[in-house]
C-alpha positions in Angstrom: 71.1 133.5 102.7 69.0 131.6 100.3 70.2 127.8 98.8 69.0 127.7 95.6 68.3 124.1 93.6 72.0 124.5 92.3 73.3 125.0 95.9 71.9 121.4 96.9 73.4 120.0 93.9 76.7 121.3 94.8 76.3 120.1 98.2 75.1 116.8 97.6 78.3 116.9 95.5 80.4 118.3 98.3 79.2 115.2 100.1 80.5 112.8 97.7 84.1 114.4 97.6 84.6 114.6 101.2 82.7 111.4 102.3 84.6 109.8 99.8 87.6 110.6 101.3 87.2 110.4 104.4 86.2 106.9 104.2 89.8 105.7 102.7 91.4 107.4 105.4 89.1 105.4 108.0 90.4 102.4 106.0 85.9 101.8 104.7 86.9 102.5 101.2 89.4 100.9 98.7 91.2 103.6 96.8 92.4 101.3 94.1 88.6 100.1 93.5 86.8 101.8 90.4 83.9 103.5 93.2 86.5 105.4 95.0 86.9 107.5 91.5 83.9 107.2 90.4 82.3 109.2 93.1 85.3 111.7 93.7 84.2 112.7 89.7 80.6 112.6 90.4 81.2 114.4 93.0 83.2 117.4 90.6 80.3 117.0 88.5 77.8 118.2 90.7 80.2 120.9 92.4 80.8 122.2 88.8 76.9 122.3 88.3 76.4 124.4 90.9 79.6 126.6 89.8 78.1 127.4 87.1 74.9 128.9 88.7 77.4 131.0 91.3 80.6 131.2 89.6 84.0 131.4 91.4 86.8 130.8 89.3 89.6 129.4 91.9 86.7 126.8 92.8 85.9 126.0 89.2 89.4 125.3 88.7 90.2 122.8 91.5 86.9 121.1 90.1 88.1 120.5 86.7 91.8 119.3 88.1 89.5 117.2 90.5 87.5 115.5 87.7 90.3 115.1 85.7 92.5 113.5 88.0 89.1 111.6 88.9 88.8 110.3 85.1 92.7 109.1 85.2 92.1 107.1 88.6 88.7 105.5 87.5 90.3 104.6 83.8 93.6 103.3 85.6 91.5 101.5 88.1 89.2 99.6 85.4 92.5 98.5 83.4 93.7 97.2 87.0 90.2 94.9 86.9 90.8 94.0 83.8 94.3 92.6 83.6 93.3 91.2 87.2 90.5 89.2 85.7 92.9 88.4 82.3 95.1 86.3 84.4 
């Protein structure tokens, strides 16, 4: 088996998805902080990149639901700062 360029993308983005996660549930990382989101879409980013190189449709779809829900967590947790900061 040969890892192309796109495979290393999508790993590097496998690695912000599950590093991610794993630091909440050690308590490292703030869930409600704009980073925790940020980098859980980054990481669908990447893992799309490489998608679309070597397609797989199941995988393609978790990765959109993944940066979507990504997109609502970051925008929810940027209005959180900003009313925080309002009062």
């Amino acid at each position: 088996m040969t890892l192309t360029a796109a495979d290393f993308v999508g790993l590097i983005g496998v690695g912000f998805v599950v590093g991610t996660y794993f630091l909440s549930q050690l308590g490292r990382m703030d869930v409600n902080r704009p980073l925790y989101p940020a980098l859980n879409g980054l990481g669908a980013i990447l893992i799309i990149f490489s998608l679309l190189h070597t397609f797989n449709a199941a995988s393609f779809v978790i990765e959109l639901f993944w940066l979507a829900i990504s997109v609502v967590g970051l925008i929810r947790a940027l209005r959180f700062r900003s009313d925080r900061r309002d009062r």
